[in-house]
DSSP file (Angstrom, degrees, kcal/mol; ACC not computed):
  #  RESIDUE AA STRUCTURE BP1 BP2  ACC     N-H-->O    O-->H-N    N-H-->O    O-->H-N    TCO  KAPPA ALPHA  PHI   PSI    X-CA   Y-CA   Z-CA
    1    1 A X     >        0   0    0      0, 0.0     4,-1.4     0, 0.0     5,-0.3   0.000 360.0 360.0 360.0 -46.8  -18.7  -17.2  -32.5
    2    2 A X  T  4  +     0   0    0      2,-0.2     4,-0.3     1,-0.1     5,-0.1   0.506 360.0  52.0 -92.0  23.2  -19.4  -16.9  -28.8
    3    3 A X  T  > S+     0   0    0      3,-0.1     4,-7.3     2,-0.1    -1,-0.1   0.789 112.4  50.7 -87.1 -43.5  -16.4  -19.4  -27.5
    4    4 A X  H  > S+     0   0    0      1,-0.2     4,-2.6     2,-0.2     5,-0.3   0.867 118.5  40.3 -68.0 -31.4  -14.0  -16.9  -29.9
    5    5 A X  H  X S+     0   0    0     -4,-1.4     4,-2.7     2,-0.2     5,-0.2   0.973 111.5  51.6 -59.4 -51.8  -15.8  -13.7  -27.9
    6    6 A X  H  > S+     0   0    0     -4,-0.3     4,-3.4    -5,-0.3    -2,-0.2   0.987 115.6  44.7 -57.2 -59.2  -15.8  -15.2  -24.8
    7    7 A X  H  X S+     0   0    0     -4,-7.3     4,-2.0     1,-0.2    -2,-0.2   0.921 110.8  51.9 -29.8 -64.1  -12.0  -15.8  -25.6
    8    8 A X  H  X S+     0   0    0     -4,-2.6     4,-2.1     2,-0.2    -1,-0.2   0.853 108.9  47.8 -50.8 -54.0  -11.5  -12.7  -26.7
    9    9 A X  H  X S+     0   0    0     -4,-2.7     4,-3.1    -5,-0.3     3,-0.5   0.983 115.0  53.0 -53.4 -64.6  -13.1  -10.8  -23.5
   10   10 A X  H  X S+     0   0    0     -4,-3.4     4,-2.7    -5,-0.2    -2,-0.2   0.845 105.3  47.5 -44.2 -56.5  -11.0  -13.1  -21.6
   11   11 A X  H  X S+     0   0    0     -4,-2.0     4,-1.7     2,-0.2    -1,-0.2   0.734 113.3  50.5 -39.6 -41.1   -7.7  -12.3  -23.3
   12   12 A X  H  X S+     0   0    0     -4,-2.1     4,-2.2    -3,-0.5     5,-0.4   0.948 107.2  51.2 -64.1 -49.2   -8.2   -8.4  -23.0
   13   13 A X  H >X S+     0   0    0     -4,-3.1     3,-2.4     1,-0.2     4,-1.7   0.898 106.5  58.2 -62.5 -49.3   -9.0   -8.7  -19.5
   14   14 A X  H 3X S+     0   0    0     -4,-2.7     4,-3.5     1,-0.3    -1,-0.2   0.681 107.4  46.8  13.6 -79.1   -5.7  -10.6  -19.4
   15   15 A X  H 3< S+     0   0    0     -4,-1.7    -1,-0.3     1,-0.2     4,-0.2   0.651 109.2  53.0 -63.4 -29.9   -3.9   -7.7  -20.8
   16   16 A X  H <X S+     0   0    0     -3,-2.4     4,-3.5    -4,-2.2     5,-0.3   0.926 112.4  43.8 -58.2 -59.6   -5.5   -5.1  -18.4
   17   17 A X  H  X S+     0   0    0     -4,-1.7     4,-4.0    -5,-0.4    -2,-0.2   0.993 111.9  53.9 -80.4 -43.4   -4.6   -6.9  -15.3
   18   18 A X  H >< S+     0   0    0     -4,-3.5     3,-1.6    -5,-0.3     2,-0.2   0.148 112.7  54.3 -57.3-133.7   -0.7   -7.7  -16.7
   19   19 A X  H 3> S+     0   0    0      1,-0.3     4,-2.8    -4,-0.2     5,-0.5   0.070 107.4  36.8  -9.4 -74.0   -0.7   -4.3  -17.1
   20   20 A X  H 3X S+     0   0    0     -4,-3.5     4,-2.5    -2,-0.2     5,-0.5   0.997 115.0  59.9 -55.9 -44.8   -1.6   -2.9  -13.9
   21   21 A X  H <X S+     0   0    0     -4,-4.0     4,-2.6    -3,-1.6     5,-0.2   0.907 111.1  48.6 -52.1 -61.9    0.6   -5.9  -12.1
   22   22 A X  H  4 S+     0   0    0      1,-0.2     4,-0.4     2,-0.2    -1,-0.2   0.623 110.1  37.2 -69.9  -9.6    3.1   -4.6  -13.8
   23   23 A X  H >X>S+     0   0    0     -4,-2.8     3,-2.6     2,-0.2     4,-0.6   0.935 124.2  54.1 -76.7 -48.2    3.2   -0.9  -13.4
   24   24 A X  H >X5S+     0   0    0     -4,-2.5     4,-1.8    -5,-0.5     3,-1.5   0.873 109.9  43.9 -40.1 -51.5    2.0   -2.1   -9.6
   25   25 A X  H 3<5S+     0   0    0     -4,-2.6    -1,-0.3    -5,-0.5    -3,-0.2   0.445 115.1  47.2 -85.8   4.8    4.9   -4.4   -9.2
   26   26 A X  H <45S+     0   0    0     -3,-2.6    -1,-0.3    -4,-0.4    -2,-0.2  -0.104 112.4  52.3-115.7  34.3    7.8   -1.7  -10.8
   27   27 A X  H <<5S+     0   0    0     -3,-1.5     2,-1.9    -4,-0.6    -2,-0.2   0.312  90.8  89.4 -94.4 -23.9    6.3    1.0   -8.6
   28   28 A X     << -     0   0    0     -4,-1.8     3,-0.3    -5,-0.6    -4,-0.0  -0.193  59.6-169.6 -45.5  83.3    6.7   -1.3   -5.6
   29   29 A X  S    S+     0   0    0     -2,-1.9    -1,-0.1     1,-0.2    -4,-0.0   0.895  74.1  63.3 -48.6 -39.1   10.2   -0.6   -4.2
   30   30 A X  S    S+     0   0    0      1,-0.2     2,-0.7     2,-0.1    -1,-0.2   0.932  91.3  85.4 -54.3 -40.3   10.3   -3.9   -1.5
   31   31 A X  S    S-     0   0    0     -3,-0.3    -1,-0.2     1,-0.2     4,-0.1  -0.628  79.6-131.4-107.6 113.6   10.1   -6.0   -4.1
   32   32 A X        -     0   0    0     -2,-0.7    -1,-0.2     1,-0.2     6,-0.1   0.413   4.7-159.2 -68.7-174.8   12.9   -7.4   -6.3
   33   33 A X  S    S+     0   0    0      1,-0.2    -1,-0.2     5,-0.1    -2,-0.1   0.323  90.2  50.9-114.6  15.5   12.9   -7.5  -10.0
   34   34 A X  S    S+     0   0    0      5,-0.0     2,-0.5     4,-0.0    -1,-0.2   0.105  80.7 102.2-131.4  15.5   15.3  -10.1  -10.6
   35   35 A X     >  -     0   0    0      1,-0.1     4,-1.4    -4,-0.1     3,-0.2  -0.815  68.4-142.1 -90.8 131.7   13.8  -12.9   -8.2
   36   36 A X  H  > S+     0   0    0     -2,-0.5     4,-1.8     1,-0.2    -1,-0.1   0.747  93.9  72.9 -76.7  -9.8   11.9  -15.4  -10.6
   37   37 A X  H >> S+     0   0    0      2,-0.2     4,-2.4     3,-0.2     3,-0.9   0.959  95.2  43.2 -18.9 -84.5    9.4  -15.5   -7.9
   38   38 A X  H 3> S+     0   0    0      1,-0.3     4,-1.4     2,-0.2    -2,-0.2   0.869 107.3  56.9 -73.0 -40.1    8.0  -12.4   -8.4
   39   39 A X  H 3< S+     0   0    0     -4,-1.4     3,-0.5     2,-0.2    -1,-0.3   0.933 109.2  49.4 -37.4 -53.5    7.9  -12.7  -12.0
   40   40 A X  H XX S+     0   0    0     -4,-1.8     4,-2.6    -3,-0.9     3,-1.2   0.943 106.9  59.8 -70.5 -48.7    5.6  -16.2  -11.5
   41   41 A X  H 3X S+     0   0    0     -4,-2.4     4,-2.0     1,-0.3    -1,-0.3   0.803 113.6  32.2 -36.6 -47.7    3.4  -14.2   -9.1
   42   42 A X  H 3< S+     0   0    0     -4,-1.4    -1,-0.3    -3,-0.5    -2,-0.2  -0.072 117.2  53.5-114.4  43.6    2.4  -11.6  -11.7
   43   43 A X  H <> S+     0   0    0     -3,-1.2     4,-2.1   -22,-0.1    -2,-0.2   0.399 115.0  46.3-126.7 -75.4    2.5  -14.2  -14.8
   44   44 A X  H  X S+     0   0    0     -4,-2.6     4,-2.1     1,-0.3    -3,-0.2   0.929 118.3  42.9 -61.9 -56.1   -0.1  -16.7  -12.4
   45   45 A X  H  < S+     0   0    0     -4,-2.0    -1,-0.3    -5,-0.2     8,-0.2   0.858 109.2  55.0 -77.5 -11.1   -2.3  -13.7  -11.6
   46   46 A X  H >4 S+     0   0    0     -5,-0.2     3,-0.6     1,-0.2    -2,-0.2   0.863 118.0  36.0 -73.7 -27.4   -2.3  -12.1  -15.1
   47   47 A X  H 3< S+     0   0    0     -4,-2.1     2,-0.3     1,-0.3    -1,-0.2   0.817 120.4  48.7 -98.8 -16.4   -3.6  -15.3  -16.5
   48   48 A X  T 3<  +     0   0    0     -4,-2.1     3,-0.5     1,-0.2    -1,-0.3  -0.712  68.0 135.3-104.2  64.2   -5.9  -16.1  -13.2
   49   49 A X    <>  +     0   0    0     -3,-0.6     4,-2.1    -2,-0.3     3,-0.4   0.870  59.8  68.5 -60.1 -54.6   -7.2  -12.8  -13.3
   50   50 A X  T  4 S+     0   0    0      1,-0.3     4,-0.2    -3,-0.2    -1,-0.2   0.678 116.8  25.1 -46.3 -21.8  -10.7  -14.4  -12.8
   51   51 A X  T  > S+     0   0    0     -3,-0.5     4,-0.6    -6,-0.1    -1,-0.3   0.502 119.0  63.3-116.7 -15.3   -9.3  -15.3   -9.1
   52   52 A X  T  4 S+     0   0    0     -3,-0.4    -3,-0.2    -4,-0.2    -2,-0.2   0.991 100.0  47.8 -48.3 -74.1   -6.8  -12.5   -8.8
   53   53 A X  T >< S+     0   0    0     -4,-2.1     3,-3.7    -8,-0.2     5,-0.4   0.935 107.9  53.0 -47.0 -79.6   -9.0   -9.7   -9.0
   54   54 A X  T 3> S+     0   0    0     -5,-0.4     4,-1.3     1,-0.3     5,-0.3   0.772 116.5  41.8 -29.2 -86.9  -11.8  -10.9   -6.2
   55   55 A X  T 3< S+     0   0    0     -4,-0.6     4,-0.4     2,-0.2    -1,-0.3   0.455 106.6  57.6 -54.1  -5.5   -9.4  -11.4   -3.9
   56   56 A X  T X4 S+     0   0    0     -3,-3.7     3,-2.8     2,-0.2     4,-0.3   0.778 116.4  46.4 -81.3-115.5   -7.2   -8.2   -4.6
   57   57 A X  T >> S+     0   0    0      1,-0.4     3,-2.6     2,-0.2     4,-1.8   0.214 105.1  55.5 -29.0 -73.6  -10.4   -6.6   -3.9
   58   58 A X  H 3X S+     0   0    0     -4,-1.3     4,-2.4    -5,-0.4    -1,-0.4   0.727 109.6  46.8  -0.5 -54.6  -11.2   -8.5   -1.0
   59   59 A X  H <> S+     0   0    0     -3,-2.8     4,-0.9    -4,-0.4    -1,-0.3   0.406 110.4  54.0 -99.2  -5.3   -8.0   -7.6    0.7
   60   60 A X  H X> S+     0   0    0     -3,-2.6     4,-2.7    -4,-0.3     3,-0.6   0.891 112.4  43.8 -76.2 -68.5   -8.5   -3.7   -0.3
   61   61 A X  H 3X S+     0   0    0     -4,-1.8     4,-3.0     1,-0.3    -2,-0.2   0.760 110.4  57.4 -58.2 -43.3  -11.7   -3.6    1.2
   62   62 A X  H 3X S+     0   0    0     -4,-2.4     4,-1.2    -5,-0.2    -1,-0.3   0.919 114.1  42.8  -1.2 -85.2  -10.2   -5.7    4.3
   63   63 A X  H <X S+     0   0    0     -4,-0.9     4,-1.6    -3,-0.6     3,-0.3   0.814 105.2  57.9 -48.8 -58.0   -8.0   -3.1    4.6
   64   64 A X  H  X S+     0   0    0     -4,-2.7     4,-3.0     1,-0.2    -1,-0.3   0.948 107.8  49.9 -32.4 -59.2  -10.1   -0.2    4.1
   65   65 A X  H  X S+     0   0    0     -4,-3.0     4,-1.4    -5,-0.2    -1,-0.2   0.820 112.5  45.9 -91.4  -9.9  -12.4   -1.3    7.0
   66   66 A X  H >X S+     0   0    0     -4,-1.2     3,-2.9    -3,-0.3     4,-1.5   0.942 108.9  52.4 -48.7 -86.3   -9.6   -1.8    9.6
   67   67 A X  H 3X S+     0   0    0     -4,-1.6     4,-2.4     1,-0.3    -2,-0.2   0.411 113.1  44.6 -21.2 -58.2   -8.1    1.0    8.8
   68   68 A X  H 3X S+     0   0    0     -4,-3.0     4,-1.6     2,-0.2    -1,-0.3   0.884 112.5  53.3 -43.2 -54.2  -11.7    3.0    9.4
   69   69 A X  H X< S+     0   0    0     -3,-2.9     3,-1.0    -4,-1.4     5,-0.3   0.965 105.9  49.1 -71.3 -40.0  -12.3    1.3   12.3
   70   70 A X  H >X S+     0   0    0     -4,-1.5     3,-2.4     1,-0.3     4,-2.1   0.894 116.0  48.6 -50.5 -73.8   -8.5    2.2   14.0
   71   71 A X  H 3X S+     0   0    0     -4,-2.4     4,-0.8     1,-0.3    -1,-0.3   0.578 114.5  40.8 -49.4 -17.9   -9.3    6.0   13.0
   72   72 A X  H << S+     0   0    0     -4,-1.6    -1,-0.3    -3,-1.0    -2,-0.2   0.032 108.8  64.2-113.1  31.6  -13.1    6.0   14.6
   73   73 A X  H X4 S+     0   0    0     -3,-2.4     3,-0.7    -5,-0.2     7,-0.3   0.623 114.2  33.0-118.3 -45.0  -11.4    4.0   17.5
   74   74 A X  H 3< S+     0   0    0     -4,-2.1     3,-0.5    -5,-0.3    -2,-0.2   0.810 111.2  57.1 -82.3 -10.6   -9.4    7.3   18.1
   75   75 A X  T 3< S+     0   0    0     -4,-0.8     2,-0.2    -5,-0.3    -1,-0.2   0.520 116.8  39.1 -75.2   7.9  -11.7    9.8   17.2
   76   76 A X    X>  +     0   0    0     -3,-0.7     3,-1.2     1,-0.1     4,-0.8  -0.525  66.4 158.6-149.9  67.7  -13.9    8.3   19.8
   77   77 A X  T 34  +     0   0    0     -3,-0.5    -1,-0.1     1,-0.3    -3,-0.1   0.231  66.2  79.8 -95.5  31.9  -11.4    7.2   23.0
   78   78 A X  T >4 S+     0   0    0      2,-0.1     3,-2.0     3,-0.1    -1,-0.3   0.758  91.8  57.5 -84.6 -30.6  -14.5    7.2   25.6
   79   79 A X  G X4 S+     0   0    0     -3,-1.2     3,-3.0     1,-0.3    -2,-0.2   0.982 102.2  56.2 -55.1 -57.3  -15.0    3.4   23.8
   80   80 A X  G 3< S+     0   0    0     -4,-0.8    -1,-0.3    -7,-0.3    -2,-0.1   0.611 106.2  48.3 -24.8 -28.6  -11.2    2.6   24.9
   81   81 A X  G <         0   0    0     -3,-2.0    -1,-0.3     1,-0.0    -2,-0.2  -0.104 360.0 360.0-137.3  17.0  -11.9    3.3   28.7
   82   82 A X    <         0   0    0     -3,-3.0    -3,-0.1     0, 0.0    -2,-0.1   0.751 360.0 360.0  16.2 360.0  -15.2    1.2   29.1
């Protein structure tokens, strides 16, 4: 009973994240749809979700706090001129 649960939890999230890679990777315009590449890329993370995900997230959050930091690096340009 709990391997077939665990399974089961496992399989859905499956299907969640193959689902977002794919609307994510046909709204993406750079990237083609007939390279088998990109197909293996969102195949490998739908089924390594467990590793996908953290690190998608990882690299959002990355982003996020550069990003922040460039915008309070111009709102604030007495730091620039030490």
């Amino acid at each position: 009973m709990q391997v077939s649960l665990l399974l089961l939890i496992y399989f859905l999230n499956v299907l969640v994240v193959a689902s977002i890679l794919l609307w994510s990777f046909f709204a993406d315009r750079s990237t083609p749809k007939n390279h088998k590449l990109s197909w293996a890329v969102v195949v490998i993370a739908s089924v390594l979700w467990f590793i996908a995900v953290p690190l998608s997230i990882i690299e959002i959050l990355r982003k996020l706090l550069h990003h922040r930091s460039v915008l309070r690096d111009q709102n604030n340009p007495s730091k620039n001129w030490g």
